[in-house]
FIMARNU-719366 format. One record per residue (C-alpha): x, y, z. Coordinates in steps of 0.05 Angstrom, whole numbers, padded with zeros to 5 digits, always signed. Example, Ala and Ser with C-alpha at 12.3 -4.5 7.8 and 13.67 -1.06 7.14 Angstrom:
2
+00246-00090+00156
+00273-00021+00143
//
This chain:
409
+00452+00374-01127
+00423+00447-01139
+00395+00485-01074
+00327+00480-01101
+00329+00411-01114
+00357+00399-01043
+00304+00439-01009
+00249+00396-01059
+00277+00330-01028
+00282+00357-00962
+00214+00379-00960
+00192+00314-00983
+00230+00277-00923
+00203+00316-00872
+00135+00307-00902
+00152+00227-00900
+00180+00239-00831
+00103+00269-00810
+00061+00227-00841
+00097+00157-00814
+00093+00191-00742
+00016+00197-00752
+00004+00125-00782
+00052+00093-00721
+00010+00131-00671
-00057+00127-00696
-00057+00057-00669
+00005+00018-00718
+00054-00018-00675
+00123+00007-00708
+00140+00063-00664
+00183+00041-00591
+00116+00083-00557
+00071+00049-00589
+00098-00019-00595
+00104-00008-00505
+00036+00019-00511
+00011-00041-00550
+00038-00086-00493
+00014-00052-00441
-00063-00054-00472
-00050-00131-00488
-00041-00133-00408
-00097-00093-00396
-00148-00138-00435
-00123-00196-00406
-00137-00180-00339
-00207-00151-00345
-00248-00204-00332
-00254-00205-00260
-00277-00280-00226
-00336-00268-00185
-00336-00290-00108
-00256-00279-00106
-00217-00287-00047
-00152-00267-00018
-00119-00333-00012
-00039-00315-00011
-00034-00261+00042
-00039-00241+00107
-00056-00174+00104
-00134-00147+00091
-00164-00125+00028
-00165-00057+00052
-00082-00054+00069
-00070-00084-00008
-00113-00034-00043
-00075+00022+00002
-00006+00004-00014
-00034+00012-00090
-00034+00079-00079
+00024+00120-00106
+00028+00204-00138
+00012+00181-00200
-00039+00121-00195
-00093+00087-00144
-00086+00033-00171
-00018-00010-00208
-00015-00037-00279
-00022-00101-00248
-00075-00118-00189
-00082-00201-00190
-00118-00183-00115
-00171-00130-00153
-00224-00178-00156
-00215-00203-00083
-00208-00130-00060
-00272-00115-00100
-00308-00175-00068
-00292-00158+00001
-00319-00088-00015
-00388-00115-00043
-00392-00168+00017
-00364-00133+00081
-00404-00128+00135
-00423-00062+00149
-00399-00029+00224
-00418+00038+00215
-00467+00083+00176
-00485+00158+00177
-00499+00216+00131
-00444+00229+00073
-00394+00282+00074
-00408+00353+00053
-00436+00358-00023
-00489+00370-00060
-00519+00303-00073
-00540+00247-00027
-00496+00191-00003
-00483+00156+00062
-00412+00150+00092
-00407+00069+00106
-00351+00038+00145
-00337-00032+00135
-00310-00093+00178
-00231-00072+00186
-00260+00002+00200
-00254+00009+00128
-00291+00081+00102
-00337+00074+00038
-00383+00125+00003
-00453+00098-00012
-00492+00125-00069
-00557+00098-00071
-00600+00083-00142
-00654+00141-00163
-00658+00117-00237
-00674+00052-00274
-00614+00032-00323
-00664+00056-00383
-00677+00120-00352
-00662+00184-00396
-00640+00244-00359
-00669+00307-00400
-00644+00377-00385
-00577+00405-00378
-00513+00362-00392
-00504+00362-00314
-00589+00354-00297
-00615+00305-00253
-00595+00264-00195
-00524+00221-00185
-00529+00149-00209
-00492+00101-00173
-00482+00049-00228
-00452+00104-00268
-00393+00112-00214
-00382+00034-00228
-00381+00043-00302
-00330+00096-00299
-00286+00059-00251
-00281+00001-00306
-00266+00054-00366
-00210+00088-00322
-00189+00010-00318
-00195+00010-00397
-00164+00077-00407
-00101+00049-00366
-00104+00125-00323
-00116+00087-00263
-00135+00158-00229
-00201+00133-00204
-00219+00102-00132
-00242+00038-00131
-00322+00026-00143
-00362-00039-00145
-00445-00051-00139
-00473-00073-00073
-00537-00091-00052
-00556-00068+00026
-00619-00090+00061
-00643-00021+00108
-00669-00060+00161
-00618-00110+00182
-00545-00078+00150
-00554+00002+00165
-00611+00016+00216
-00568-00014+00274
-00510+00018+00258
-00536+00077+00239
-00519+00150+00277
-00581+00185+00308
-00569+00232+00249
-00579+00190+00191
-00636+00159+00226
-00673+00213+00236
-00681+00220+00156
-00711+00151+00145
-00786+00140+00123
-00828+00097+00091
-00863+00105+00023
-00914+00051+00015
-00876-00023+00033
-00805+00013+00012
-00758+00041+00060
-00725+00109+00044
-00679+00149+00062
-00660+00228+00047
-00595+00237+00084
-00562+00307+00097
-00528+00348+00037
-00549+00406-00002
-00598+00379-00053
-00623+00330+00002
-00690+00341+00010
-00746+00295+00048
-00800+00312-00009
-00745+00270-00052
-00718+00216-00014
-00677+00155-00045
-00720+00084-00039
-00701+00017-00033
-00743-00041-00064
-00785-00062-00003
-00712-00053+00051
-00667-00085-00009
-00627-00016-00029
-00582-00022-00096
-00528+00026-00094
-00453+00030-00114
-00395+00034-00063
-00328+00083-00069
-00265+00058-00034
-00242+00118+00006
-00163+00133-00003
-00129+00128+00048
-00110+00180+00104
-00038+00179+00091
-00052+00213+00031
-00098+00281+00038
-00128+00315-00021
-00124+00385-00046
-00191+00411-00083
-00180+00448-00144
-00222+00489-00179
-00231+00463-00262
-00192+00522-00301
-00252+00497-00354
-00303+00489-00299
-00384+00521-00325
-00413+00579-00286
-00476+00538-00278
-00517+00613-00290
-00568+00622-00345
-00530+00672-00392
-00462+00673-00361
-00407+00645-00397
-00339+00629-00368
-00281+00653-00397
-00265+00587-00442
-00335+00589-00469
-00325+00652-00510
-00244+00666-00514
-00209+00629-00569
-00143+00637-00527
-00164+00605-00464
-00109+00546-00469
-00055+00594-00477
-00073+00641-00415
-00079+00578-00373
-00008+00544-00397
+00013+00611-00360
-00015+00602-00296
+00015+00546-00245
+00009+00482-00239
-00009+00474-00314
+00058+00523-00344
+00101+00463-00321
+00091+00388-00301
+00032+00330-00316
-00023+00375-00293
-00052+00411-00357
-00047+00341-00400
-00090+00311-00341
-00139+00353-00357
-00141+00337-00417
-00148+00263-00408
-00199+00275-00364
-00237+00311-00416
-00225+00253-00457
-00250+00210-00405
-00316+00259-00391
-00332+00263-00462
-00323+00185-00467
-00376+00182-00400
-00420+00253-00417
-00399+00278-00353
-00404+00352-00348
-00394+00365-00283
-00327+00370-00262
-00327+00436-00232
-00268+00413-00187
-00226+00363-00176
-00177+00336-00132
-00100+00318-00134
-00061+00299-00062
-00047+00356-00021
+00023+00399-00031
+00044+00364-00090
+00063+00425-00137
+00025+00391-00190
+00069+00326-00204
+00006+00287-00172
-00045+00262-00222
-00122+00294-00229
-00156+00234-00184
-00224+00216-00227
-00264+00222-00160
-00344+00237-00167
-00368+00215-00234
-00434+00203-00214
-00465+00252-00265
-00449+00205-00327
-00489+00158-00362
-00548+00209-00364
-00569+00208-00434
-00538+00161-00487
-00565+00211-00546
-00529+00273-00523
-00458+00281-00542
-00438+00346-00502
-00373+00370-00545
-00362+00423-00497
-00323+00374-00447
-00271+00367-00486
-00259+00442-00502
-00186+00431-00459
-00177+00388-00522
-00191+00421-00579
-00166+00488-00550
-00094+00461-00528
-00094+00415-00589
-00058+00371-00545
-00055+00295-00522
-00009+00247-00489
+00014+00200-00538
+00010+00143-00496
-00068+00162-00490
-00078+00176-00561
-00050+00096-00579
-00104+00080-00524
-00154+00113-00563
-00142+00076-00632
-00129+00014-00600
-00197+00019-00570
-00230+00042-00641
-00283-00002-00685
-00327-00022-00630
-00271-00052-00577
-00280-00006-00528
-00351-00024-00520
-00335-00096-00519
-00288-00090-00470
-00333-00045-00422
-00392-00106-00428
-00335-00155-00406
-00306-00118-00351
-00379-00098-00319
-00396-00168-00321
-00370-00185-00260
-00402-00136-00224
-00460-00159-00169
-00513-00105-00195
-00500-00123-00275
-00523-00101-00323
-00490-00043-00297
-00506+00005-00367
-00560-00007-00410
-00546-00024-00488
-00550+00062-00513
-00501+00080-00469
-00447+00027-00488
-00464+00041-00570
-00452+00115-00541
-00378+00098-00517
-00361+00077-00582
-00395+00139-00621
-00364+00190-00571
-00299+00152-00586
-00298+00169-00650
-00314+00240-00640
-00248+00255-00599
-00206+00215-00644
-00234+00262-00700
-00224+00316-00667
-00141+00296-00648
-00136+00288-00730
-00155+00353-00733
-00112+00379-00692
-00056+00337-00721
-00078+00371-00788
-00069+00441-00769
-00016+00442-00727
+00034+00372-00741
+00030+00319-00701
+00091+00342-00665
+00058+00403-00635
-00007+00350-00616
+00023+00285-00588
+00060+00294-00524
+00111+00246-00502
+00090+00247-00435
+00086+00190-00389
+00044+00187-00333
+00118+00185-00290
+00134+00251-00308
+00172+00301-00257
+00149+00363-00238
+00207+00415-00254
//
C-alpha cells in the first residue's frame, strides 16, 4: 500500500478511534469506565430513597461514631451507607444539649450540640421556598433548605465531598432557650407572637433578625466532621473580588488555567479537577460563592475539596450564572468518571432523582418546582459546554481518567 494511502487509512482510524471514545463516554455503556460507572450510578439510584423514622437496629455504636468512621481523604461519606437514613434521623430528632452563637462567618447560624455531645451547625429559614433572590449571583441571605438540597445532589453526583445535612424543626422556647449560653440569649426578641433570634457573625444584625413561626423555627442542620480530622481553608484560585469594577485575574485573562496548573497543589494530584467538579456542582446549584474552601489540614493536596457552606444556592431558578464554571471551560477539563455522571443524569433524570431523594426529608418540599426544572436546564448547559471542549481540543486532552483514589505524587 502507497504512503499516501497508508496515512489516508490511518487518519481515518484515529478519527474512528475519537469519535467511539466520545459516544462510550457521553453516557454509552461499552467502555470498562463507563460500563463501572454505569454500576456504580445503578447503586446510587437504588439507595436514594431514604425510609423516614429509621433506626439503628444492628449496632452498638451511636449514629454519630458510624457517620465518623465514614470519613476518609477522599470522601465523608462511602458508596454505600445502609445506616444514612438512621444517622439522618437521629440528626433531625436528637435532643438538643447545647446551643450558642455559630462560629466565625459572615452569616447567621447557631452552633447546636446534640445528645452524645454531638456538634451541629444550625441555619435557620429567612425565605419562603418561592422566594426569588434578585441582585448579585451571591445576594441575599443563606437558605437553609438549600444546604439540604445540595447535600442530596453531592449524593447524586456520587462526590460524596459534602457533610451531612437534613431539615429539622426546633421549638425556641422549650429545645434552645434552656440550653442556651448567656451569649446567644442575649440576641433573642420578639416580633409580634414570633420568637427571633439575630445571633453573632458579621452580617448579624438585630434590625434583621431570623423568626420562627410563633417559637416553631424551621432550619437545616450540618453534621460537623469530626475532630480527628482538621481542615485547612483555601482560598478559590477562581474566587470573585466581590468590588464594583474589579475583576480578578480569571475574569479577564484567557490563560488563567494554565498559570494556575503551575502553582501547587493544582500542578500535580486531585486538587485542580476538584475544582472543577465543584464548578460543575455550583453551576448545577447557582452557587457563586465559593470564595474558599476547605480540604483536611497538611494533606499536600491528595484530600478532596469538602462541599462545606452551600447555603447561597437555590436563589433564583431563572439565572444561570455561566461564570461558575469558568475552571471548566478554561481548563477544558473533566473527570471521566464525572462526565458519565453527567449523561447518565441527562433528559430530565437528574431532576427526578433530586424530588425522590428530598422526599424523605422532615421539612419537604425542600425546593420549589423552578428550581428543580433549573437542575435539568443548567445540566444541559455544562454538558454543552464539555462537547465543546471535546470539539476543540479531542476528547483525550478533555476527559481525565482520574478517579477520585488518586495519589498525590
Amino acid at each position: 500500500m502507497k504512503l499516501k494511502q497508508r496515512m489516508v487509512v490511518l487518519c481515518a482510524v484515529l478519527l474512528l478511534l475519537g469519535l467511539a471514545k466520545i459516544f462510550l463516554l457521553d453516557g454509552g455503556e461499552g467502555s470498562a469506565s463507563s460500563r463501572r460507572d454505569l454500576r456504580a450510578f445503578r447503586k446510587m439510584e437504588s439507595g436514594l430513597s431514604l425510609p423516614r423514622g429509621a433506626r439503628l437496629t444492628h449496632t452498638l455504636q451511636s449514629p454519630w461514631e458510624i457517620a465518623s468512621q465514614w470519613v476518609g481523604p477522599r470522601e465523608v461519606y462511602p458508596e454505600e451507607t445502609p445506616e444514612l437514613a438512621a444517622v439522618l434521623t437521629s440528626l433531625s430528632t436528637a435532643r438538643i444539649e447545647r446551643a450558642d452563637v455559630g462560629y466565625k462567618g459572615t452569616q447567621l447560624k447557631a452552633l447546636l450540640v446534640l445528645d452524645g455531645a454531638q456538634k451541629v451547625v444550625f441555619k435557620p429559614k429567612r425565605y419562603n421556598r418561592d422566594y426569588v433572590v434578585e441582585g448579585e449571583p451571591y445576594a441575599g441571605y443563606d437558605r437553609h433548605n438549600a444546604e439540604v438540597a445540595a447535600f442530596h445532589l453531592d449524593r447524586i453526583l456520587g462526590f460524596r465531598r459534602a457533610p451531612l445535612v437534613v431539615g429539622r424543626y426546633v421549638n425556641l422556647r422549650t429545645e434552645i432557650k434552656p440550653v442556651a449560653t448567656d451569649q446567644l440569649l442575649s440576641t433573642f426578641l420578639m416580633q409580634g407572637n414570633n420568637t427571633c433570634f439575630y445571633g453573632k457573625c458579621y452580617y448579624c444584625r438585630e434590625t434583621e433578625p431570623a423568626c420562627a413561626d410563633g417559637e416553631i423555627m424551621e432550619g437545616s442542620l450540618t453534621l460537623w466532621l469530626p475532630d480527628v480530622w482538621p481542615l485547612q481553608k483555601h482560598r478559590h484560585p477562581w474566587g470573585r473580588t466581590y468590588r464594583e469594577g474589579k475583576l480578578a485575574r480569571w475574569e479577564y485573562d484567557e490563560g488563567y488555567c494554565e498559570a494556575v496548573k503551575k502553582m501547587p497543589p493544582y500542578d500535580a494530584g486531585p486538587r485542580l479537577l476538584d475544582v472543577i467538579d465543584t464548578a460543575v456542582f455550583d453551576y448545577l446549584i447557582g452557587n457563586a460563592d465559593r470564595h474558599h474552601y476547605e480540604s483536611f489540614q497538611d494533606d499536600g493536596g491528595a484530600s478532596m475539596l469538602i462541599l462545606l457552606d452551600n447555603a447561597k444556592s437555590f436563589g433564583n431558578p431563572a439565572l444561570d450564572e455561566r461564570s461558575i464554571l469558568a475552571p471548566l471551560y478554561q481548563c477544558c477539563m473533566i473527570r471521566v468518571s464525572t462526565w458519565n455522571r453527567l449523561n447518565f443524569l441527562k433528559g430530565g433524570v437528574l431532576s427526578s432523582a433530586m424530588r425522590q431523594a428530598l422526599a424523605f426529608d422532615p421539612i419537604q418540599p425542600v425546593l420549589a418546582e423552578p428550581h428543580l426544572a433549573a437542575l435539568d436546564r443548567r445540566l444541559t448547559g455544562v454538558i454543552t459546554t464539555v462537547k465543546q471542549c471535546i470539539e476543540a481540543q479531542g476528547p483525550d486532552n478533555t476527559l481525565i481518567e482520574d478517579r477520585m483514589n488518586l495519589p498525590h505524587p
